[in-house]
Each structure stands twice: as structure tokens, then as C-alpha cells.
C-alpha positions in Angstrom: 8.7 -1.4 -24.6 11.1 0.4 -27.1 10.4 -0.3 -31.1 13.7 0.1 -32.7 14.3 2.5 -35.9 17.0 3.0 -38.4 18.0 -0.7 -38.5 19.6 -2.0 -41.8 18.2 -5.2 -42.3 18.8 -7.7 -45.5 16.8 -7.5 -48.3 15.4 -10.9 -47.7 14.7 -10.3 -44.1 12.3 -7.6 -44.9 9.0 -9.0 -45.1 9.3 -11.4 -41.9 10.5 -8.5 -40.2 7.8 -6.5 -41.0 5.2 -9.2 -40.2 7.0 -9.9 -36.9 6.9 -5.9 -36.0 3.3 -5.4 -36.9 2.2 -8.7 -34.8 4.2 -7.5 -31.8 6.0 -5.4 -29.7 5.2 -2.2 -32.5 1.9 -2.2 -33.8 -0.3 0.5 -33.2 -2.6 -2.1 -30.9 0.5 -3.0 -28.8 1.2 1.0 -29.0 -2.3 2.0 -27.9 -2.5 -0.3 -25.0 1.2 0.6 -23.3 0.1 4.3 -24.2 -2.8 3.1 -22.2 -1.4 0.9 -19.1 0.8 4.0 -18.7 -1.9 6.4 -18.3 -4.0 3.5 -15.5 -0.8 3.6 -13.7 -0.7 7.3 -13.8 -4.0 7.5 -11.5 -3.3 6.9 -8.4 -1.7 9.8 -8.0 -4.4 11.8 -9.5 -6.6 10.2 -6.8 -4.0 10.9 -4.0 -4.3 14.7 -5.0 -8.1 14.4 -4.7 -10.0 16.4 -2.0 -13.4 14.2 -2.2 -13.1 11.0 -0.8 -16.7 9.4 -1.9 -15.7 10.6 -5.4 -12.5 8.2 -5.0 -15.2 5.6 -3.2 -16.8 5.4 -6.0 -14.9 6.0 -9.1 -11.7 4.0 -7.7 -13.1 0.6 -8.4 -13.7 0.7 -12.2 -10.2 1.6 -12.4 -8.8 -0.9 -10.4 -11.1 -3.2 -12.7 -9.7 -1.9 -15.7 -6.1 -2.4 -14.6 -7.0 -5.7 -13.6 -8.3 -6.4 -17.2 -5.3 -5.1 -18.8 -3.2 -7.1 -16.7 -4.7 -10.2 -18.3 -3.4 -8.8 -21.4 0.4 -7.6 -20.4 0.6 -9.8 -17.1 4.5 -8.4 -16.3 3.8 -4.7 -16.8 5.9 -2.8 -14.2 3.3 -0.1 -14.1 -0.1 -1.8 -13.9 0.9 -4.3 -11.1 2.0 -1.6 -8.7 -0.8 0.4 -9.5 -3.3 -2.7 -8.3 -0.8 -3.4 -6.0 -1.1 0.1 -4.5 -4.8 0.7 -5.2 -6.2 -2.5 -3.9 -4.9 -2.0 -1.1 -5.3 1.9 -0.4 -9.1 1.1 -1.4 -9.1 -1.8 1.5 -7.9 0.5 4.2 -9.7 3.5 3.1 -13.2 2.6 2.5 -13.7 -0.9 4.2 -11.5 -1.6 7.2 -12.5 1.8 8.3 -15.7 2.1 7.8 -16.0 -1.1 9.2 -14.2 0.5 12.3 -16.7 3.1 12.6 -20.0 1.0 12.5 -18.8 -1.9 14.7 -20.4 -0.7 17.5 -23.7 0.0 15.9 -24.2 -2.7 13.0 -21.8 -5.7 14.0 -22.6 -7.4 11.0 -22.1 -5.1 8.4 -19.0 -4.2 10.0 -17.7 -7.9 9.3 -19.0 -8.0 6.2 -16.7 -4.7 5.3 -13.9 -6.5 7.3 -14.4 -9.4 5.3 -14.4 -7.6 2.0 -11.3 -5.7 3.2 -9.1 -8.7 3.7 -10.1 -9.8 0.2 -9.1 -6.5 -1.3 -5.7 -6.9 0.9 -5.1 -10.2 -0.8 -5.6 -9.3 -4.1 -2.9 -6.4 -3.4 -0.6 -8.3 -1.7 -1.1 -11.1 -5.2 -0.3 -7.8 -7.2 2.6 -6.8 -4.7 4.7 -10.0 -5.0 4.1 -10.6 -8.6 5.7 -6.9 -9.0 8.6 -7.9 -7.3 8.8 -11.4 -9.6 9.7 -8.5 -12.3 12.3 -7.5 -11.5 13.4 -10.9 -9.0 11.9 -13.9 -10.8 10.3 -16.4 -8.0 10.9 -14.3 -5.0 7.4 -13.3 -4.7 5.7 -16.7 -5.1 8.5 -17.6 -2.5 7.5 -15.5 -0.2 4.1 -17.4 -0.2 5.0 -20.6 -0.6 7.8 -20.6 1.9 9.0 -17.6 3.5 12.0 -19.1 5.1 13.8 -19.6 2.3 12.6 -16.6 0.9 13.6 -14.0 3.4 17.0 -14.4 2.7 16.8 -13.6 -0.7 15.6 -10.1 0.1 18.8 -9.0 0.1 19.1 -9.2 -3.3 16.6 -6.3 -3.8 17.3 -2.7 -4.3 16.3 1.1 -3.9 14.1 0.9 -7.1 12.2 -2.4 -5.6 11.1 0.0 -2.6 7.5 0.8 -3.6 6.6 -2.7 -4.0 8.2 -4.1 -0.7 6.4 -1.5 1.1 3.3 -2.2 -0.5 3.5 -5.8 -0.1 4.1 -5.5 3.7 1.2 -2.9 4.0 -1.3 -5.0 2.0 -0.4 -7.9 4.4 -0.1 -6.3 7.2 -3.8 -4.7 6.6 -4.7 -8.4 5.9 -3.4 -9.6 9.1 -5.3 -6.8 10.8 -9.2 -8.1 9.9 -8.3 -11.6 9.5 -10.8 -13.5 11.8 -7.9 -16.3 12.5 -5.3 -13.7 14.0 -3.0 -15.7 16.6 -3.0 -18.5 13.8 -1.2 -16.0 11.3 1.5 -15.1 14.1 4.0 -16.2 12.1 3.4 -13.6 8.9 4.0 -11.0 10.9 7.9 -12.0 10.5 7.8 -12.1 6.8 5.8 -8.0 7.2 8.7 -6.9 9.4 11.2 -8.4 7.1 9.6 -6.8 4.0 9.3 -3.3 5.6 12.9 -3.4 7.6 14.4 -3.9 3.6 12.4 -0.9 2.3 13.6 0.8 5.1 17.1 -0.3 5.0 16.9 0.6 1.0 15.6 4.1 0.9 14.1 5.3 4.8 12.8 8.2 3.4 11.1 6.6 0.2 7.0 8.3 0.5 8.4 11.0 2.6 8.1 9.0 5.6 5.4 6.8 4.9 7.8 4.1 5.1 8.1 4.9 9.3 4.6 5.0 9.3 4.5 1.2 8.8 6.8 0.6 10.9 4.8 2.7 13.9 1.7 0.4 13.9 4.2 -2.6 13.4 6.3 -1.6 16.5 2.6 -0.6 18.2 2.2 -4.5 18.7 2.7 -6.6 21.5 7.1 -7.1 23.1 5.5 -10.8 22.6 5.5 -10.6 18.7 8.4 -8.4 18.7 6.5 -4.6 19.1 8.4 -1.8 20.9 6.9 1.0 21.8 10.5 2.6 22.4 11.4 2.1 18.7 7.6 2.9 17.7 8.4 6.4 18.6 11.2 6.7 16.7 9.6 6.1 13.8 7.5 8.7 14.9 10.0 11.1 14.6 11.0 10.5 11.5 7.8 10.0 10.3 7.4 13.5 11.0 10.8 14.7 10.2 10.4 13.1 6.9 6.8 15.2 6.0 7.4 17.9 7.7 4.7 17.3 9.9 2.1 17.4 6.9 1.0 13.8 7.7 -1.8 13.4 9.8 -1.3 9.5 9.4 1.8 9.4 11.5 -0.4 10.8 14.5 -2.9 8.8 13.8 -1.0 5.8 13.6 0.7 6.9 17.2 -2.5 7.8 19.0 -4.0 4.1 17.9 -1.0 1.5 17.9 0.8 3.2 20.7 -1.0 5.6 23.0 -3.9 3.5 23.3 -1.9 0.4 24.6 -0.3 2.6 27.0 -3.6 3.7 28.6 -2.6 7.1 27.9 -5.5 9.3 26.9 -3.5 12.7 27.6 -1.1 12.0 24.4 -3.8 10.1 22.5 -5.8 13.0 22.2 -3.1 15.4 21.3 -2.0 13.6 19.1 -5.4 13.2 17.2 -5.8 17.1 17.7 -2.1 17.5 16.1 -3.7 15.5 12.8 -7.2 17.8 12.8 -4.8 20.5 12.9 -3.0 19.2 9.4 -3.8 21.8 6.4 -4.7 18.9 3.7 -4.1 21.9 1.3 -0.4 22.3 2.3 0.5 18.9 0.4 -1.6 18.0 -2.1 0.5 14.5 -3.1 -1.1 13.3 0.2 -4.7 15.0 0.8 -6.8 12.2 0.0 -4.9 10.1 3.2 -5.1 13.4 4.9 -8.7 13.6 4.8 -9.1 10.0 5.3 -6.8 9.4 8.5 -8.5 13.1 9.9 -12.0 11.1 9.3 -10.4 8.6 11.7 -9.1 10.8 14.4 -12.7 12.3 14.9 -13.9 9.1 14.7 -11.6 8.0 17.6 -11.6 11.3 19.5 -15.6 10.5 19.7 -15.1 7.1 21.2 -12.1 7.6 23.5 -14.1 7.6 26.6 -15.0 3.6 25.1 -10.9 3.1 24.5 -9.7 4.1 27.9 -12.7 3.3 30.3 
């Protein structure tokens, strides 16, 4: 928000002026809170960087509550909505859907419970997602939920710098899709994920340093029926890896579960688990928190691969 100086203004102008300034855009409360919306949307990296997960656990959700509060106040700011966008649903994926993946076996119940907190946390990112994307492309995200067809079209009109929130948008809805209870009824969405990633992708492919592909791995890990391919999964893969130099354990991760698994291949799904173990989180500190988090899932999976492939 810019507060203009220097401006010669006529005499008689002065006091409304002045009146208007320090009720809006310029006074010091205005100042204080973009000073600190700016510094809420600064965290999530600060909490990408971080190499204790259950500090994230449980420090991330006072933050996400506090952007949430000062989005009540400043509804459209840029900033804010991409960092609830983003944190909602890193927090959904991190420390619901896979802890409810981990306890499934033993505690069925609290694992739906997680599962069923997790697809809340999705949809209140993928709310965030699309009304980032209203910024900057008035009515396209509400059209994208209120009817898709004529929305998808209109994707075209979106550019490099609308990136992080399409990709966002497809990965809080595609992680919603994933614990819904009512899958083969939401069949459909899955078009309106692929068209949302397939623009990012389109726009800026190596946007995240590859994180981008990794999307489109577990997207392509799905059924020829819904429009998977494991053929194009794995060239995601590649560039996936190209892209980070190998420093994301996610990309294996993502290969070993949405690909390797469906192939009944246990010799690759293990190597590829053991290639993410063998990520130093240290090498890339941008991405150690969803190093650590997606190596807590490949022991997790290692452990249970004789339950996967019997």
C-alpha cells in the first residue's frame, strides 16, 4: 500500500486531505498492521527452514490463526492469503493426513478423526487459494467452485506471477480429494486439479524448484481410468529431480507411493525410499522441514512394505 509524499495540494483541500490520510491508507494503525501482515507472511519460510517438526506442530497453528484474524481486517491482502493458503494446507498434509496414515492400522478411529480434520484444513486452504487468485482475476476463484466449466477456460488468462497460488490451490484440493470419505463421488474435481497444476506448469515448470512435478507425480500415479499415467508420472520424476538437484526427498517419496506401489514393484519402491533416507536435509535448508517430514514417511512405509506388496 504506497502513501504518497510531496504532493501540492490546494489550500482548501488541506484539512479533508489530512483527515482522509490519517483514517486510511496512511495512518500509523493502517502502517502497523501492513508492517505486520508482511512479517505473517514472512513465516512460512522461516518454518520451511526449521529442523524440528513438533516445534512447527505446535507453534504453526497460532500463526495460521493470527493470519486468519488479520485477514478479517485486510480481506484482499496478497500476502496473508497465500500464506493461509500455503500453511493450511502444508499443516493438513504434514501433521494430520500423515499421522493419520501412520496409526491407521493400530487406532482406526483416531486415524479418521485426523483424516477428518485434514480435509477441513484442505478446505480452508483451498478457500484461501482461490480467493488469492480473485486478486489478481476477480471471480475466477469463486468460479472455479461454483462452476468449473466455465471457469477452466478462463485459466488462460493467468500468468507466471499467479503460479504459487494455482499450485497451491491444486495441492490443497488434491489433498482434500485424497481423505475425502465420498472419493468416486468427487471424480469429477480431479479435472479442475489437473487443469490448475497443468497452467502452473505450463506458466513457470520450474516455479519451487520442482515441486511443481511433484504434483503432477501423485496426479499421474492415479488410475489410466481418471486420466493417471504412469509413463508421464516418471517424467515428472525426472524433472522433479533435475529441478532440486536431487535434494528432494518428496519426489521419491511421492514415486515409491503413487507409482511403484501400483505397479507391485517392491524392488524400486524401496530404492527409492532408501534414495530419500539418503537426502542430507542440511544441504537445502529452504526445504528441511518437508525433508524431514516426507523421510518420516519413507520409514514409515519402508516398515510396512511387506503389508503393501503381500
Amino acid at each position: 500500500m504506497l502513501c504518497w509524499q510531496g504532493m501540492r495540494v490546494p489550500g482548501r483541500s488541506v484539512f479533508l486531505l489530512t483527515f482522509l490520510i490519517l483514517s486510511s491508507a496512511c495512518s500509523p494503525a493502517t502502517m502497523g498492521m501492513n508492517r505486520m501482515a508482511a512479517a505473517l507472511s514472512d513465516t512460512a519460510s522461516a518454518y520451511a527452514r526449521d529442523d524440528d517438526p513438533e516445534l512447527v506442530r505446535v507453534g504453526a497453528p497460532s500463526t495460521l490463526k493470527m493470519v486468519e484474524m488479520m485477514l478479517e481486517t485486510t480481506p484482499s491482502h496478497p500476502g496473508l492469503l497465500m500464506t493461509a493458503c500455503s500453511g493450511f494446507a502444508q499443516y493438513a498434509y504434514a501433521f494430520l493426513q500423515v499421522d493419520g496414515e501412520m496409526i491407521a492400522s493400530k487406532d482406526a478411529a483416531s486415524a479418521r478423526e485426523l483424516r477428518q480434520r485434514a480435509a477441513k484444513m484442505y478446505g480452508r486452504a483451498r478457500g484461501y487459494c482461490l480467493r488469492a487468485i480473485d486478486v489478481r482475476h476477480p471471480g475466477l476463484g469463486d468460479l472455479l467452485l461454483r462452476d468449473p466449466k466455465k471457469a477452466l477456460p478462463a485459466l488462460e488468462s493467468t500468468a507466471k506471477a499467479d503460479v504459487p497460488a494455482l499450485f497451491w490451490a491444486a495441492s490443497a484440493w488434491a489433498g482434500d480429494l485424497s481423505v475425502a470419505d465420498n472419493q468416486l463421488l468427487r471424480i469429477p474435481e480431479i479435472a479442475i486439479v489437473r487443469a490448475l497444476i497443468t497452467r502452473a506448469v505450463t506458466l513457470d515448470e520450474s516455479w519451487g524448484e520442482g515441486a511443481i512435478h511433484e504434483v503432477m507425480i501423485a496426479l499421474e500415479g492415479l488410475p489410466a481410468i481418471v486420466g493417471g499415467s504412469a509413463v508421464r508420472a516418471r517424467k515428472h520424476f525426472e524433472r522433479a529431480v533435475a529441478l532440486s538437484g536431487g535434494q528432494s526427498a518428496f519426489a521419491y517419496v511421492t514415486m515409491a507411493s503413487s507409482v511403484a506401489v501400483p505397479a507391485r514393484d517392491r524392488r524400486e519402491f524401496e530404492s527409492l525410499l532408501k534414495d530419500a533416507l539418503a537426502i542430507d536435509v542440511s544441504k537445502k535448508p529452504s526445504i528441511r522441514l518437508a525433508n524431514l517430514i516426507a523421510q518420516k514417511r519413507a520409514r514409515f512405509l519402508l516398515a510396512n512394505a511387506g503389508t503393501l506388496f503381500r
